[in-house]
mmCIF file of the protein (N, C-alpha, C, O) and its ligand, coordinates in Angstrom:
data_MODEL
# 
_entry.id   MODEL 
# 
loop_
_entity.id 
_entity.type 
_entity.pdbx_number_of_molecules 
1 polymer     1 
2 non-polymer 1 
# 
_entity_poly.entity_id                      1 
_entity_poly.type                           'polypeptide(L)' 
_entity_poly.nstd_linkage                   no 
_entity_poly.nstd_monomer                   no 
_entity_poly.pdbx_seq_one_letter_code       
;(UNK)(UNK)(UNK)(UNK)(UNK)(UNK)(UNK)(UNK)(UNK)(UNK)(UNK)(UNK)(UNK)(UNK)(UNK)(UNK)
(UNK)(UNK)(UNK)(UNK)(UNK)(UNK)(UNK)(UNK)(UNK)(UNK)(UNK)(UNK)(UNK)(UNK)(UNK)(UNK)
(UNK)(UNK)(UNK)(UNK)(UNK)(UNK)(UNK)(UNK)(UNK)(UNK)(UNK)(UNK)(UNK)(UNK)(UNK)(UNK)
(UNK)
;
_entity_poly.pdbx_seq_one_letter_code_can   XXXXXXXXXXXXXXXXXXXXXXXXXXXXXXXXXXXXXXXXXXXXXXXXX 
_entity_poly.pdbx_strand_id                 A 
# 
loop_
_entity_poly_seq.entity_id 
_entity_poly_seq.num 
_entity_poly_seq.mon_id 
_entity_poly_seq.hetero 
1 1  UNK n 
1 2  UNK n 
1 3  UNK n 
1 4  UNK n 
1 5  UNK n 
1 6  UNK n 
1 7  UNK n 
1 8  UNK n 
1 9  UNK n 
1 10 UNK n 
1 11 UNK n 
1 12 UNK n 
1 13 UNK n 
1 14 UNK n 
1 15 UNK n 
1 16 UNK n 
1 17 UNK n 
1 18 UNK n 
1 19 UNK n 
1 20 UNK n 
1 21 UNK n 
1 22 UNK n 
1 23 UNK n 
1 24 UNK n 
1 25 UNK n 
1 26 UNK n 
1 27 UNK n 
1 28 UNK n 
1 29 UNK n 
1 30 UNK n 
1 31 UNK n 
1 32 UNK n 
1 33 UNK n 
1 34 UNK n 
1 35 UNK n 
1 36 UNK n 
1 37 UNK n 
1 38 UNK n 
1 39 UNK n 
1 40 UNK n 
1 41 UNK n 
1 42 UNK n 
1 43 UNK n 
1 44 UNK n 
1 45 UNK n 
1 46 UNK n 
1 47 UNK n 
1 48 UNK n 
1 49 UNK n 
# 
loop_
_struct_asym.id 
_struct_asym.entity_id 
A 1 
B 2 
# 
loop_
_chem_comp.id 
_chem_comp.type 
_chem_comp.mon_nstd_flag 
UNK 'L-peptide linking' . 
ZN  non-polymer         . 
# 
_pdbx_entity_nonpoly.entity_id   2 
_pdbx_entity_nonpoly.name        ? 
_pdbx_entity_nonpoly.comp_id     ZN 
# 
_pdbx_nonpoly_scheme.asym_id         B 
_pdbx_nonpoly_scheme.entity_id       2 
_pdbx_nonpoly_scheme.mon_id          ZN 
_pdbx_nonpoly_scheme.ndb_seq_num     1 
_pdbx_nonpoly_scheme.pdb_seq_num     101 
_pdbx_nonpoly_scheme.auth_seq_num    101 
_pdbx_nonpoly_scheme.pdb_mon_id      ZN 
_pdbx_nonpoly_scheme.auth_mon_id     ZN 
_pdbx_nonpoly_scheme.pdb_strand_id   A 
_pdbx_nonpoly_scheme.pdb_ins_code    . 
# 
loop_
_atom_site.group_PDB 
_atom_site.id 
_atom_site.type_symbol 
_atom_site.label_atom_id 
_atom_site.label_alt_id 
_atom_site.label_comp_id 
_atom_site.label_asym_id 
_atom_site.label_entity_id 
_atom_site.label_seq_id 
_atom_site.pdbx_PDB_ins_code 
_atom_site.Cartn_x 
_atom_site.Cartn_y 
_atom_site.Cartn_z 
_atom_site.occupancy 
_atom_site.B_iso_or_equiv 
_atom_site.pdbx_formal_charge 
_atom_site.auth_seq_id 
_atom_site.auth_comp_id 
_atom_site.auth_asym_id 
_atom_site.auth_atom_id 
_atom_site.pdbx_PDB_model_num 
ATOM   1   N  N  . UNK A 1 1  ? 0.830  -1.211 0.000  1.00 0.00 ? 1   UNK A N  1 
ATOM   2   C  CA . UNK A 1 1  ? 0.000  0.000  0.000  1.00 0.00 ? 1   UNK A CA 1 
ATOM   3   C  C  . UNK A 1 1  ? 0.858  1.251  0.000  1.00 0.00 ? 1   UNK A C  1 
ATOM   4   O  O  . UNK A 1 1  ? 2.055  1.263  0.284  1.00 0.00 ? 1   UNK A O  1 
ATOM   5   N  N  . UNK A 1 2  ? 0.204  2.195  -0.311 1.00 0.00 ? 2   UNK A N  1 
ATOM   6   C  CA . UNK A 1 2  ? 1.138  3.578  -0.117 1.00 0.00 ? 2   UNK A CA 1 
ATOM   7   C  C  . UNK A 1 2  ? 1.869  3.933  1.074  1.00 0.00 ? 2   UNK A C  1 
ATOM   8   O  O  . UNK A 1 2  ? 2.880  4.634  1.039  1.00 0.00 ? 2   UNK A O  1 
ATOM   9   N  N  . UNK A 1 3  ? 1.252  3.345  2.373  1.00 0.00 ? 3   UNK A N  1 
ATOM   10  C  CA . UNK A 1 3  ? 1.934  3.719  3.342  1.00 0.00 ? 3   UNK A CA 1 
ATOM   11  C  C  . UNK A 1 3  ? 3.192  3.294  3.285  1.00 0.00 ? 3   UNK A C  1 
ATOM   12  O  O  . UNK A 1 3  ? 3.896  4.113  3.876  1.00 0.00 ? 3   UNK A O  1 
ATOM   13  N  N  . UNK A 1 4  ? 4.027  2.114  2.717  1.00 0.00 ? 4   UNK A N  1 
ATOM   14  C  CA . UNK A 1 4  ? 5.722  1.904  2.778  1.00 0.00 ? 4   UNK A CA 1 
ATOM   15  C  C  . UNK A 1 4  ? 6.059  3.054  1.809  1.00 0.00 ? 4   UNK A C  1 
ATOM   16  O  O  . UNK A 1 4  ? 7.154  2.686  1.384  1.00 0.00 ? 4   UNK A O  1 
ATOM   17  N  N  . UNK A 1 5  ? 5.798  4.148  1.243  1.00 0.00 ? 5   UNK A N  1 
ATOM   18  C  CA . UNK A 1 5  ? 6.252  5.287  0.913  1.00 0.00 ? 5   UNK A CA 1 
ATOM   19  C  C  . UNK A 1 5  ? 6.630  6.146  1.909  1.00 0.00 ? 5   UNK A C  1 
ATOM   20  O  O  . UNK A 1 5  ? 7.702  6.718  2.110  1.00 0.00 ? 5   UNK A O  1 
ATOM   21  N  N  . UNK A 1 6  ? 5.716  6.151  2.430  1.00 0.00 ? 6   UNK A N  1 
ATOM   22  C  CA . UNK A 1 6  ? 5.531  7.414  3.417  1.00 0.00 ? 6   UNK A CA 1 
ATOM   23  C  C  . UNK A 1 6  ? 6.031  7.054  4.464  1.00 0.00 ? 6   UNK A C  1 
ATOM   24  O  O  . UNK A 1 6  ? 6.501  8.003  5.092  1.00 0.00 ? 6   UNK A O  1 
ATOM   25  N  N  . UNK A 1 7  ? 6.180  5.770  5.098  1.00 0.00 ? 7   UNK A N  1 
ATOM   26  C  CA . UNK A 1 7  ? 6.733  5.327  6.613  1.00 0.00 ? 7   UNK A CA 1 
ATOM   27  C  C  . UNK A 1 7  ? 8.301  4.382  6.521  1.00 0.00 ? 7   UNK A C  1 
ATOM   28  O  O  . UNK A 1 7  ? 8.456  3.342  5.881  1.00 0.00 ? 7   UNK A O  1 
ATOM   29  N  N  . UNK A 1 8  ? 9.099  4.929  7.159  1.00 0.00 ? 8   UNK A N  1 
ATOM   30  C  CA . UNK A 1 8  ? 10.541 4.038  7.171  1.00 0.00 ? 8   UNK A CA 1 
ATOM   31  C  C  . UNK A 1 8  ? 10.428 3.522  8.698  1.00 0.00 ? 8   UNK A C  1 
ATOM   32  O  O  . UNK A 1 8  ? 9.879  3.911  9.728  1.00 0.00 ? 8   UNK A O  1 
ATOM   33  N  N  . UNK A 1 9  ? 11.213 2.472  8.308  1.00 0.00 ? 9   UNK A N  1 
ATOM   34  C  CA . UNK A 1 9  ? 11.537 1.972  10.164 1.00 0.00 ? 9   UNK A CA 1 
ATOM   35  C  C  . UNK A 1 9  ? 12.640 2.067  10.734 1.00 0.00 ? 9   UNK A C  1 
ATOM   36  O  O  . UNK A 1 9  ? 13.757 1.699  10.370 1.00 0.00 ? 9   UNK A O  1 
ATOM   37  N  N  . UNK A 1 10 ? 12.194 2.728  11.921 1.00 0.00 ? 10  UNK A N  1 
ATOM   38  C  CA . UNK A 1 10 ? 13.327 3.046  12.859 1.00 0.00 ? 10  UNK A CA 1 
ATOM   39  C  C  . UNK A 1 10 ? 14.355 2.127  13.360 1.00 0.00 ? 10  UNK A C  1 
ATOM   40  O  O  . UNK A 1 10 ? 14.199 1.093  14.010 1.00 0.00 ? 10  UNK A O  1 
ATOM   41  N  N  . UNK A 1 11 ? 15.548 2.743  12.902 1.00 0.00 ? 11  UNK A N  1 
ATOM   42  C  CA . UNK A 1 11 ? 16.957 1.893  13.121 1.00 0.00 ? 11  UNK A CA 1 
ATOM   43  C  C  . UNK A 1 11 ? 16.769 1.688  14.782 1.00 0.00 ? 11  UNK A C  1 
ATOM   44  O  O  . UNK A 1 11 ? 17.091 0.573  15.192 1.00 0.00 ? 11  UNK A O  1 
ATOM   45  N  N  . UNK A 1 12 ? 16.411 2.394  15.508 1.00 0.00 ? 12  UNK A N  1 
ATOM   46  C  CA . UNK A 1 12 ? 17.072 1.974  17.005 1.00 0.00 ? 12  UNK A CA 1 
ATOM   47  C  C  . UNK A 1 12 ? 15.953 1.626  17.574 1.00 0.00 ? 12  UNK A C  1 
ATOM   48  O  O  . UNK A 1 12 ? 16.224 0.722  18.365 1.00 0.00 ? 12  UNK A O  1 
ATOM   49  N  N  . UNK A 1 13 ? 14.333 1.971  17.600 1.00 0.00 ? 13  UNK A N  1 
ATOM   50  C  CA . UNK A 1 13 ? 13.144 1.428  18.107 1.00 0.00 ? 13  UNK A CA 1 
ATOM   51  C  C  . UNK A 1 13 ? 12.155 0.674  17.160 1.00 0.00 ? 13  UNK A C  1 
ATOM   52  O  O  . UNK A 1 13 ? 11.131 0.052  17.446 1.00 0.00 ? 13  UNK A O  1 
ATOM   53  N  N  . UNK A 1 14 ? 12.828 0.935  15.792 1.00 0.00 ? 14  UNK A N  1 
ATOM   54  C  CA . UNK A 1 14 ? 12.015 -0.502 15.126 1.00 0.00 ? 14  UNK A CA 1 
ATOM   55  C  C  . UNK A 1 14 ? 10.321 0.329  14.676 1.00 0.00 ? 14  UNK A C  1 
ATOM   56  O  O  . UNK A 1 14 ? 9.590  -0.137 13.802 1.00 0.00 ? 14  UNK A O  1 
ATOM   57  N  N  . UNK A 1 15 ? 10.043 1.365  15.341 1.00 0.00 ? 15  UNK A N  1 
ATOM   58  C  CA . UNK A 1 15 ? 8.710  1.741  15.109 1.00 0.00 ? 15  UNK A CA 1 
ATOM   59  C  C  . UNK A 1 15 ? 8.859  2.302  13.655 1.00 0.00 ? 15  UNK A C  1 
ATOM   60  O  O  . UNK A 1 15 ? 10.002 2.444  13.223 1.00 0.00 ? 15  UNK A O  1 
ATOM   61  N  N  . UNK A 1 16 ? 7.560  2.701  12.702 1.00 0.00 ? 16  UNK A N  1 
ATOM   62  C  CA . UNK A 1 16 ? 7.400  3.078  11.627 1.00 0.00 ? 16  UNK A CA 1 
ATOM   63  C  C  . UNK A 1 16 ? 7.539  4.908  12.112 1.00 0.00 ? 16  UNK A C  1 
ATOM   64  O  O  . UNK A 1 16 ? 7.322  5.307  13.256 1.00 0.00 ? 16  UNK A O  1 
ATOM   65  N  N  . UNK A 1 17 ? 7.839  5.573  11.242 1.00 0.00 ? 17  UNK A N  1 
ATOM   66  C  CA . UNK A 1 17 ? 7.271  6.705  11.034 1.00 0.00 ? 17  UNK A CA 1 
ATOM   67  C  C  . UNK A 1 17 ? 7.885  7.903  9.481  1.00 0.00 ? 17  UNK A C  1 
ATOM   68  O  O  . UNK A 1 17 ? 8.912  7.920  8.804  1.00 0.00 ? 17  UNK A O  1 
ATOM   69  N  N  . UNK A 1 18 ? 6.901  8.550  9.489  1.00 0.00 ? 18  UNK A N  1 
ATOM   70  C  CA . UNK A 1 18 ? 7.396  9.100  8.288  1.00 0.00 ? 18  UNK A CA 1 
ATOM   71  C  C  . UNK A 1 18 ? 8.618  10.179 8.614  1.00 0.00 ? 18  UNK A C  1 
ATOM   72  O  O  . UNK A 1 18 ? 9.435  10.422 7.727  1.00 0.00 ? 18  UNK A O  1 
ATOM   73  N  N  . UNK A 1 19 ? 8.697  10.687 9.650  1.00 0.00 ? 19  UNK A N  1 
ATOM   74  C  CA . UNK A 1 19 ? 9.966  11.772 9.970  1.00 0.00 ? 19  UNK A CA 1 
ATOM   75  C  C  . UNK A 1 19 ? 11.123 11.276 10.466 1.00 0.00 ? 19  UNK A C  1 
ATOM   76  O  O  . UNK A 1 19 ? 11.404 11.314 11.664 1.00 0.00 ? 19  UNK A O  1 
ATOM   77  N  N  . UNK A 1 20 ? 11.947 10.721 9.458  1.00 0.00 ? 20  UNK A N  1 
ATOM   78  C  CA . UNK A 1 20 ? 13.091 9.667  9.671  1.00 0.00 ? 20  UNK A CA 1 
ATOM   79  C  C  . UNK A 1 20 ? 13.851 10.463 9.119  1.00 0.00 ? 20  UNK A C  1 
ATOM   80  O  O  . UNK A 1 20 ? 13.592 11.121 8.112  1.00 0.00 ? 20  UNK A O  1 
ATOM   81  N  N  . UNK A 1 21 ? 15.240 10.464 9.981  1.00 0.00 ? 21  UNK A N  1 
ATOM   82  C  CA . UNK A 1 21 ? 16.452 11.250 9.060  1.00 0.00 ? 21  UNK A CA 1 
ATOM   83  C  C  . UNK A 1 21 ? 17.635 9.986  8.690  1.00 0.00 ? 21  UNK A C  1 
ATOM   84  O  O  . UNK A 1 21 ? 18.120 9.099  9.392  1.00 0.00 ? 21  UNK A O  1 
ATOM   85  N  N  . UNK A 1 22 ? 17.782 10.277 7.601  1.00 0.00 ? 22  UNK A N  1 
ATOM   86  C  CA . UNK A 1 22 ? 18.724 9.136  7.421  1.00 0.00 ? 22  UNK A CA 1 
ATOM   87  C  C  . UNK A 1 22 ? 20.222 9.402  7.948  1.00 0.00 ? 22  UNK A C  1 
ATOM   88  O  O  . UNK A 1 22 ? 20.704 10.534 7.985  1.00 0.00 ? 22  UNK A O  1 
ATOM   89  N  N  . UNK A 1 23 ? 20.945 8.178  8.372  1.00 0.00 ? 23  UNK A N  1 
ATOM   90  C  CA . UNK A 1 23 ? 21.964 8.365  9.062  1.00 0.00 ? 23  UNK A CA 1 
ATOM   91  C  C  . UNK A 1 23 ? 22.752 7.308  8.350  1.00 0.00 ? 23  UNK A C  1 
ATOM   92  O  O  . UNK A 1 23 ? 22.110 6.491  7.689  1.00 0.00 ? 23  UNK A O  1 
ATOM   93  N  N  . UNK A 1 24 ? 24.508 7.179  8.413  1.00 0.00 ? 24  UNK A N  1 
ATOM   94  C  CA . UNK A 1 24 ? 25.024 5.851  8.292  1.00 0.00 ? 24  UNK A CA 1 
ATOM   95  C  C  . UNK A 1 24 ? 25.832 5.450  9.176  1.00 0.00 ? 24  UNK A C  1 
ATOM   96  O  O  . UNK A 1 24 ? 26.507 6.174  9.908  1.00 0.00 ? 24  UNK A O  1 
ATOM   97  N  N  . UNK A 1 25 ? 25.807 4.185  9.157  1.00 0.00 ? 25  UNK A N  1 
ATOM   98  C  CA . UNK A 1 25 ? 25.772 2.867  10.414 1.00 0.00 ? 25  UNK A CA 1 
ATOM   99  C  C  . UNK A 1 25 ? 27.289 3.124  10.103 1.00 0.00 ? 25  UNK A C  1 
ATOM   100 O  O  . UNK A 1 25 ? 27.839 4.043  9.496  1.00 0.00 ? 25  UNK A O  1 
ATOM   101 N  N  . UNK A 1 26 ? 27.790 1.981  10.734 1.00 0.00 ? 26  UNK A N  1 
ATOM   102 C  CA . UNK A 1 26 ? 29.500 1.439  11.190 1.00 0.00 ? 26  UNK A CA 1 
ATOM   103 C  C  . UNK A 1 26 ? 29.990 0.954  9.764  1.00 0.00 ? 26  UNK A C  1 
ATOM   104 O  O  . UNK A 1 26 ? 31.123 1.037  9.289  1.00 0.00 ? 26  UNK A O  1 
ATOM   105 N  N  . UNK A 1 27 ? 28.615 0.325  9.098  1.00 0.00 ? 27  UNK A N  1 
ATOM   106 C  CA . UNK A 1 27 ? 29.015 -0.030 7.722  1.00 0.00 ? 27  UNK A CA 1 
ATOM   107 C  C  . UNK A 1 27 ? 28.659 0.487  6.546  1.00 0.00 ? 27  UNK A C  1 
ATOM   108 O  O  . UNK A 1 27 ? 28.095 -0.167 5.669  1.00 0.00 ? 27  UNK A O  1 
ATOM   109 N  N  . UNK A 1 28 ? 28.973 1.718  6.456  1.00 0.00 ? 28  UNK A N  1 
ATOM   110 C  CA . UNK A 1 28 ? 28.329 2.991  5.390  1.00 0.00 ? 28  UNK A CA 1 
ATOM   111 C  C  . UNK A 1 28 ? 26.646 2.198  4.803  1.00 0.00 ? 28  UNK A C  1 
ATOM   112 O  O  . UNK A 1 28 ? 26.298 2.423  3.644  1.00 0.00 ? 28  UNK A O  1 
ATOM   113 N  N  . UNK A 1 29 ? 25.989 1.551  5.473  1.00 0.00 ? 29  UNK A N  1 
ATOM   114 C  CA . UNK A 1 29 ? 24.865 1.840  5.203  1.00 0.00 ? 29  UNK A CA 1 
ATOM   115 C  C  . UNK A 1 29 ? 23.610 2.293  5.634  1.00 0.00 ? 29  UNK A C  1 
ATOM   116 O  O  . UNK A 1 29 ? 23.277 2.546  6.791  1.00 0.00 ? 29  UNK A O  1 
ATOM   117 N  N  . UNK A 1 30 ? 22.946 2.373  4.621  1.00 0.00 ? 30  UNK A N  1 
ATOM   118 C  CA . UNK A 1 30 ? 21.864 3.750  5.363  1.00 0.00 ? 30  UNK A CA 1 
ATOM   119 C  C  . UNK A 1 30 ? 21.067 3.474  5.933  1.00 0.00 ? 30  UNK A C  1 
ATOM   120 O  O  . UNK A 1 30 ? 20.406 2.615  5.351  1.00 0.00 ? 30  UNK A O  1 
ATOM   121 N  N  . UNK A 1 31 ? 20.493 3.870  7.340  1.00 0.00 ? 31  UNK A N  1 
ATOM   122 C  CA . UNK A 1 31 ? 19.579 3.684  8.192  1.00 0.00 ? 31  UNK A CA 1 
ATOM   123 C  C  . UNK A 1 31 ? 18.591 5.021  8.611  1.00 0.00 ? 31  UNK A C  1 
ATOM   124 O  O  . UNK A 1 31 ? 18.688 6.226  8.377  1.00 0.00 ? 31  UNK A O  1 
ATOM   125 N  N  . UNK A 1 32 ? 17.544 4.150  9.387  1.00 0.00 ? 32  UNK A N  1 
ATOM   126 C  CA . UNK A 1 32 ? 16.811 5.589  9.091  1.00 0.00 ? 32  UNK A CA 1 
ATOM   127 C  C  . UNK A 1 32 ? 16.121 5.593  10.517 1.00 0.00 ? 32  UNK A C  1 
ATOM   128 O  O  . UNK A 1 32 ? 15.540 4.623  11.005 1.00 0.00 ? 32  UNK A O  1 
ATOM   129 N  N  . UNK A 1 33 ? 16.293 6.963  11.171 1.00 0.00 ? 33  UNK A N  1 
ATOM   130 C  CA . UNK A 1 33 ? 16.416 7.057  12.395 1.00 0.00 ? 33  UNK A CA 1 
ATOM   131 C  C  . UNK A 1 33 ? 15.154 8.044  12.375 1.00 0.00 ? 33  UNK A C  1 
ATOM   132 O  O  . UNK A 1 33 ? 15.023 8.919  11.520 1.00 0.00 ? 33  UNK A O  1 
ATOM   133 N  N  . UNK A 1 34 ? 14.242 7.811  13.403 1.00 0.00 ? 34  UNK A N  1 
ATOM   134 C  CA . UNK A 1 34 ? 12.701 8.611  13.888 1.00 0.00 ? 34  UNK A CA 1 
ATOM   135 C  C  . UNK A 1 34 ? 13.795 9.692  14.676 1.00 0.00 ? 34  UNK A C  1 
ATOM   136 O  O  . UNK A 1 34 ? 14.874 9.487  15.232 1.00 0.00 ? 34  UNK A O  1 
ATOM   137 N  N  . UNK A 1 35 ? 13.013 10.898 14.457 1.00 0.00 ? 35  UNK A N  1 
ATOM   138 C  CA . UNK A 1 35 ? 13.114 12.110 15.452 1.00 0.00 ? 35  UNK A CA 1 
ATOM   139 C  C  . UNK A 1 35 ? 13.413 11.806 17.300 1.00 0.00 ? 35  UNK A C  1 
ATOM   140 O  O  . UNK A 1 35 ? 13.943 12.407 18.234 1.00 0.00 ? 35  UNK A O  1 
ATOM   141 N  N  . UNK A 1 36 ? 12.893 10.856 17.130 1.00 0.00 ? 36  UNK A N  1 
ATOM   142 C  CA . UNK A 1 36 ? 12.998 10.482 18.984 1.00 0.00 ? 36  UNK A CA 1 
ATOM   143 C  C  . UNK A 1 36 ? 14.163 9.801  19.180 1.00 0.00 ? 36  UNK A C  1 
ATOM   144 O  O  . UNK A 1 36 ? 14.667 9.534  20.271 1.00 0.00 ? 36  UNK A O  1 
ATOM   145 N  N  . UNK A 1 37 ? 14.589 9.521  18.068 1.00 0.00 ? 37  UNK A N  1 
ATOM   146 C  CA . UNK A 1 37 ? 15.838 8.345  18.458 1.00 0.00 ? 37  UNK A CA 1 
ATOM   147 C  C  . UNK A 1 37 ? 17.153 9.307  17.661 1.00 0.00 ? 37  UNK A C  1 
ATOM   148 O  O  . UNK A 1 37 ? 18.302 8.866  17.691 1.00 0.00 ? 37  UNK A O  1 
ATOM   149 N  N  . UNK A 1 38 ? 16.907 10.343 17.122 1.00 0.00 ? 38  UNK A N  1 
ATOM   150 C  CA . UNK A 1 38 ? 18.092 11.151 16.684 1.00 0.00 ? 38  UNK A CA 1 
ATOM   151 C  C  . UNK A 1 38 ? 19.141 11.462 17.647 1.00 0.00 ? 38  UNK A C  1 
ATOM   152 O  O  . UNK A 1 38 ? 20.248 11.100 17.248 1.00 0.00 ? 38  UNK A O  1 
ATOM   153 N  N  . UNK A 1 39 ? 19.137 12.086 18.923 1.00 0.00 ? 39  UNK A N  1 
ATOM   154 C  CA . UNK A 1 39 ? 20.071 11.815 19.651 1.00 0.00 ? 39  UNK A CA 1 
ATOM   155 C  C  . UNK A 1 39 ? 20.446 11.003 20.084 1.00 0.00 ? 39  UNK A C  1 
ATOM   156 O  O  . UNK A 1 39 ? 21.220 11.376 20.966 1.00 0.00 ? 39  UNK A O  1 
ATOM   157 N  N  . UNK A 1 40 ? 20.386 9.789  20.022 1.00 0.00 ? 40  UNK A N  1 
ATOM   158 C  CA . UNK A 1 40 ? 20.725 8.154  20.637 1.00 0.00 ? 40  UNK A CA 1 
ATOM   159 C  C  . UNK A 1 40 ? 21.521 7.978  19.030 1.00 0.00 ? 40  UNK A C  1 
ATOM   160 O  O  . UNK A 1 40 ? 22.172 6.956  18.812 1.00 0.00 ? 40  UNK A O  1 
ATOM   161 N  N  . UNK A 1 41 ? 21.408 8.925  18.102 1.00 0.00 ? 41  UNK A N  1 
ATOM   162 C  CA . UNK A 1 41 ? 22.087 8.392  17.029 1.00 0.00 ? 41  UNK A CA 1 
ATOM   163 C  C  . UNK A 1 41 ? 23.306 9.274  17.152 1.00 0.00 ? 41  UNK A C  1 
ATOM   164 O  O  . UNK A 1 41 ? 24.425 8.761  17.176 1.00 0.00 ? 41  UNK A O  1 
ATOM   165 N  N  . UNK A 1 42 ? 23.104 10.841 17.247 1.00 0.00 ? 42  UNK A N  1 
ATOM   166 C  CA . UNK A 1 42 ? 24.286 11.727 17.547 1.00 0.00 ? 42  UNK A CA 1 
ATOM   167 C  C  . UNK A 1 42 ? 25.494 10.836 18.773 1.00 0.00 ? 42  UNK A C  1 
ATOM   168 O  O  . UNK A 1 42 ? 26.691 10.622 18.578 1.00 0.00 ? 42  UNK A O  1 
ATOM   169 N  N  . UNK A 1 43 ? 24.724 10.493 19.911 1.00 0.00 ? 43  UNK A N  1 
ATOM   170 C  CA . UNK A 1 43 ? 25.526 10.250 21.396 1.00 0.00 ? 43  UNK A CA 1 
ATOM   171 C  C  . UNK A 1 43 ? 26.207 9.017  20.037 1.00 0.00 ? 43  UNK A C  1 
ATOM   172 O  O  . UNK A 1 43 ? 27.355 9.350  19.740 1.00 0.00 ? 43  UNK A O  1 
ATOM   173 N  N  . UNK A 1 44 ? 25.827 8.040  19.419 1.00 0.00 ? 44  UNK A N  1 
ATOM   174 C  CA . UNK A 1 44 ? 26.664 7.163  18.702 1.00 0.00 ? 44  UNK A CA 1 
ATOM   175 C  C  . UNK A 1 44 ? 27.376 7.177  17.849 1.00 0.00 ? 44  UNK A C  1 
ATOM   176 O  O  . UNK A 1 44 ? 27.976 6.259  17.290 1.00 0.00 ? 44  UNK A O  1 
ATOM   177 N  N  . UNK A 1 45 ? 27.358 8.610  17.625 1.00 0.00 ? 45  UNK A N  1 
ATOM   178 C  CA . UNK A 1 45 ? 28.453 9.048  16.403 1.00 0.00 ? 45  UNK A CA 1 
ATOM   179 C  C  . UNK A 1 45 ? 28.334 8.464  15.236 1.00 0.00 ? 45  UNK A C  1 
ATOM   180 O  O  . UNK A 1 45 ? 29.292 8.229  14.499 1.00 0.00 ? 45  UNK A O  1 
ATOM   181 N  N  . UNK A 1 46 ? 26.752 8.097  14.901 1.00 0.00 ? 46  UNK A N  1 
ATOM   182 C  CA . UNK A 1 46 ? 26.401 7.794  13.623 1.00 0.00 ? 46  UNK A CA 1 
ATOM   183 C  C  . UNK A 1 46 ? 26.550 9.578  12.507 1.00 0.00 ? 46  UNK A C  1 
ATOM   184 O  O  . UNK A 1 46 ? 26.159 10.741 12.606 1.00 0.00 ? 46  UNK A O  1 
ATOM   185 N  N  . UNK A 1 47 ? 27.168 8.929  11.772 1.00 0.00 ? 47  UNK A N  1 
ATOM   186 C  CA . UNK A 1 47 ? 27.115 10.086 10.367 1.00 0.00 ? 47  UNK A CA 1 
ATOM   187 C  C  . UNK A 1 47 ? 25.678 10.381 9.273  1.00 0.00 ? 47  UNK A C  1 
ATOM   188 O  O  . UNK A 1 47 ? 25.146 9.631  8.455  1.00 0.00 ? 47  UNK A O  1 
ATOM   189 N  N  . UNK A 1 48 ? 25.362 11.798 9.682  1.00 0.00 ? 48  UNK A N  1 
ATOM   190 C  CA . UNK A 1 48 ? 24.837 11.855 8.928  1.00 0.00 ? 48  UNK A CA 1 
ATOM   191 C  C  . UNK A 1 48 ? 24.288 11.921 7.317  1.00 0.00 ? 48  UNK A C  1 
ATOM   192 O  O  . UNK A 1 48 ? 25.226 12.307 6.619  1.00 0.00 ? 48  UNK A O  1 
ATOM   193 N  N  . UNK A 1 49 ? 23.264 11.708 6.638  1.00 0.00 ? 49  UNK A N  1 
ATOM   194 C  CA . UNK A 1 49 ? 23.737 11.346 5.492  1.00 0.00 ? 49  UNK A CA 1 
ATOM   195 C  C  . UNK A 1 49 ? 24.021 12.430 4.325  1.00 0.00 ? 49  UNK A C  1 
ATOM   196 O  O  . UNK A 1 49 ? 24.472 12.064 3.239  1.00 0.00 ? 49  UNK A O  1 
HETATM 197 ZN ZN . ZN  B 2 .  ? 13.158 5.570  16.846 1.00 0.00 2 101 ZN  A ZN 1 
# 
């Protein structure tokens, strides 16, 4: 359905949402991090994309 357009899943809580910033992991690939979990991605020194 349209919603896997609009919703990515969160690298660190797994939940759906559409306001995901993408980040990259340990292994230059791309993950996609919800607004709530963006600083749990900064404190990890994930790179942004
Ligand atoms: Zn999250």
């Amino acid at each position: 359905m349209f919603k896997k357009f609009f919703s990515k899943t969160c690298f660190f809580c797994g939940k759906k949402s559409k306001d995901t910033t993408p980040y990259l992991n340990d292994g230059g690939e791309t993950v996609h991090v919800c607004f709530q979990c963006v600083p749990v991605a900064e404190r990890r020194a994930l790179r942004k994309k």
